[in-house]
Steps between C-alpha positions, in 0.01 A plus 500: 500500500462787712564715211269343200177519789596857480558556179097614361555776811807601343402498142255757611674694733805580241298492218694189293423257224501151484861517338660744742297276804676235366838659577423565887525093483762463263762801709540242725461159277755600268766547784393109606564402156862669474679456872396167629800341321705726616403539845548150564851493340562805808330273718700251419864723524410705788273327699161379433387685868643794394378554156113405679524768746628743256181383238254612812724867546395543148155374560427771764707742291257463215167489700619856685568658142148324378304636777624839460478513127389903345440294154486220294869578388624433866254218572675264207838603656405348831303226384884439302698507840196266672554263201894498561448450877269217423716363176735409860309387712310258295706255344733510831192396724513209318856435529570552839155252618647243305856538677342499837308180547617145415454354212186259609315769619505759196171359356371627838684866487409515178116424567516779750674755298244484240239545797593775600546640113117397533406712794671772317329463181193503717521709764618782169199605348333495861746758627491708193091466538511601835767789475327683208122475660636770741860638383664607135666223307830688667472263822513163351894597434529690852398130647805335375697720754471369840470101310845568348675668826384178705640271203866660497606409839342178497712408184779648695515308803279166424613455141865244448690699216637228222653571182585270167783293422643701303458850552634656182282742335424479114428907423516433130225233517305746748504787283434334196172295657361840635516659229390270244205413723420861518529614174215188366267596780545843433380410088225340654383693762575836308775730593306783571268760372453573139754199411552353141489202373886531364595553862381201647588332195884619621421407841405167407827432288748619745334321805503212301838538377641551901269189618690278184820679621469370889376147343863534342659690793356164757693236224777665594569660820666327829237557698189530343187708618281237332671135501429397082446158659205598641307585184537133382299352821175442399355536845673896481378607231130407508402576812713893432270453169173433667546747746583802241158369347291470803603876626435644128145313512415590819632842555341657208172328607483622875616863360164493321286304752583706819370822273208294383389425862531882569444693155249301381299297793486849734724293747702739763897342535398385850216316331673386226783341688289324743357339122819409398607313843358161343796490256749724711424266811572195365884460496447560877340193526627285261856600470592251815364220360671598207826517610465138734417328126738677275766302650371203265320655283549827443522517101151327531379758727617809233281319215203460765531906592554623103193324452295630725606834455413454151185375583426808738564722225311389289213467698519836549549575141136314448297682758643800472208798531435817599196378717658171611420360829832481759370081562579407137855655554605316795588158350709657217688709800551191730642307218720759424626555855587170542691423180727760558553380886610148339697651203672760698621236796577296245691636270727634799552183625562343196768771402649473828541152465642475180760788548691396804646732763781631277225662195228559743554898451554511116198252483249713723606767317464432137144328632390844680658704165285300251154506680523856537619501161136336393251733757706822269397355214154393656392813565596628209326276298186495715502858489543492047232252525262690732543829244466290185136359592406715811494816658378641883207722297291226679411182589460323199770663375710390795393152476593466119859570572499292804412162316750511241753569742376217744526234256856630390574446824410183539615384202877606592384277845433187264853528289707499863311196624526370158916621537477296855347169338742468220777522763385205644576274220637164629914506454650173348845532559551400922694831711823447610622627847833591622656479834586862476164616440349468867426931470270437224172359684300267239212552282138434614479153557299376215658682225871508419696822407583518143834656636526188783817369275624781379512826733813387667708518094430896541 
């Protein structure tokens, strides 16, 4: 967040495009898309703890080489190593809350993780704001320094390590997921400057070719990176759906809307922060009520925050103007803010849940792998949009390509609470539960697994 407040300053300072902008977000996006999966198989061989602490070495690695950049060429290098420090430490935060608080108070944890994720979200574009009214856009990477020295020792000494069940690790199914991930982003994102059609046409085939291989390579291996089981629970798969569409609807629309408050509006990135607090705020004060009622109804709650989103969006997408007044925004950015607070708590705790301690790390993983998978493809898609109808020769200009992108947006926000609803079909046949299944904690109490019966055959 600290990043996209900055990233009209930067545009101008380095002289970029909208495409090559995009990259400066995508550097680090595309290494959350590839090593989440992978990070929490490590995690879950040689120590969740460990593999944390070694995510925020990485972190500070990448924020040193960002901050001390000559060029553009160096900057997307170290916005790589941030991505791989943070491809760690995200889906392993996860992991190792869930681990280290009973069972009948994770709706609680979980309500407070995504609160703080909310005071992050919202204290970003404040800090960027404030940093570049009186320094270069070099300091907002300088500032993760002293915040990541503080963290490592903390992890060291307050942090329990814990590890999986089975801590075999499945380097065929690794390198084949990476890969194949990488090589479909890469056709979609572009591969670089001056890049042909034919080539992402072949980067397209082969990623999809590795991603069919793993699919094969899971059916088949001892240990599995991804359990196949998983991909039949209804509850897994559309919540990892809804949350690949909510991050490409909403990243590509914030991308454009943080530069709208600045480009077009005259807005410095203090000022344009402090605008966007109504919808970056809100998960700070929602998320704990959140995560108290997704115990019981936290599919519910995922509908309720798709919708809103969607409903923010659009709004936005309907008063969108180069003159319009900052009161007519607010409702659109409060409804926003607090859809994703319920979606987000949510859709961890529901996850959580239905996993069980023993696919807790594959789970977070694929979950943390797909949504970064969608805010890639957001951007990109936002940013094709934007260049198709718009362009930043002015206002009006600005504004056309905004719209268009907007309602994509939203529209992507609809399908996953659409995806979410149709999970929620009533199940005829009753679940069946086995002595030997007291690690796999139950589904929400007013809907039944699809996978109740049958998880235990696997």
């Amino acid at each position: 967040m600290v990043v996209t407040a900055a990233l009209p300053v930067m545009r101008v300072d380095l002289g970029l495009d909208a495409p090559a902008l995009g990259w400066l977000v995508n550097a680090y996006t595309l290494t959350l898309v590839v090593l989440p999966l992978p990070a929490a198989a490590l995690g879950e061989r040689y120590g969740r703890r460990r593999v944390f602490t070694a995510g925020l070495v990485l972190f500070a690695v990448g924020s040193v080489l960002a901050g001390l950049a000559p060029g553009v060429g160096t900057l997307l290098t170290a916005r790589v190593v941030q991505g791989t420090g943070a491809a760690f430490i995200q889906p392993l935060s996860l992991t190792l809350l869930a681990n280290a608080v009973p069972a009948r108070r994770l709706g609680l944890a979980l309500g407070l993780w995504g609160a703080t994720s909310g005071v992050a979200v919202a204290l970003g574009p404040l800090v960027g704001g404030a940093v570049l009214a009186s320094r270069s856009w070099r300091w907002i990477f300088w500032l993760n320094i002293p915040v990541t020295c503080a963290l490592v020792p903390l992890a060291r000494w307050r942090m329990h390590e814990s590890r999986g069940a089975d801590a075999r690790f499945d380097l065929t199914g690794t390198v084949l997921v990476s890969l194949g991930l990488l090589g479909v982003l890469l056709a979609v994102t572009g591969i670089g400057s001056g890049d042909t059609p034919l080539q992402r046409v072949v980067a397209a085939t082969l990623g999809t070719a590795m991603l069919g291989g793993f699919v094969l390579c899971q059916r088949r291996a001892a240990v599995p990176l991804l359990d196949p089981a998983l991909l039949r629970e209804r509850y897994f798969t559309a919540v990892n759906s809804a949350g690949f569409l909510l991050h490409a609807g909403l990243f590509g629309s914030v991308f454009l809307l943080a530069q709208f408050l600045q480009t077009v509006q005259g807005h410095t990135p203090l000022e344009a922060g402090l605008r966007m607090l109504p919808w970056t705020a809100m998960p700070l004060l929602v998320a704990p009520l959140a995560g108290r009622w997704a115990d019981r109804h936290a599919p519910v709650l995922i509908v309720i925050g798709l919708g809103l989103s969607a409903l923010g969006l659009a709004w936005l997408a309907i008063t969108a103007a180069p003159d319009v007044a900052y009161s007519i925004l607010v409702p659109a950015l409060m409804a926003g803010g607090i859809g994703l607070a319920l979606f987000f708590t949510a859709s961890a705790h529901l996850l959580m849940t239905c996993a069980g301690p023993n696919r807790q790390g594959p789970v977070a993983g694929v979950n943390s792998a797909l949504r970064e998978t969608g805010g890639v493809l957001g951007v990109a898609l936002g940013s094709t949009t934007f260049a198709a109808y718009g362009s930043y020769s002015s206002g009006p200009d600005f504004v056309a390509g905004l719209v268009p992108a907007l309602w994509g947006g939203a529209a992507l926000l609809a399908l996953a609470a659409s995806a979410m609803v149709l999970a929620q079909r009533p199940i005829t046949r009753p679940a069946t539960v086995r002595a030997d299944s007291t690690d796999r904690p139950a589904s929400p109490p007013q809907l039944v697994s699809p996978l109740a019966g049958d998880r235990h055959k696997h």
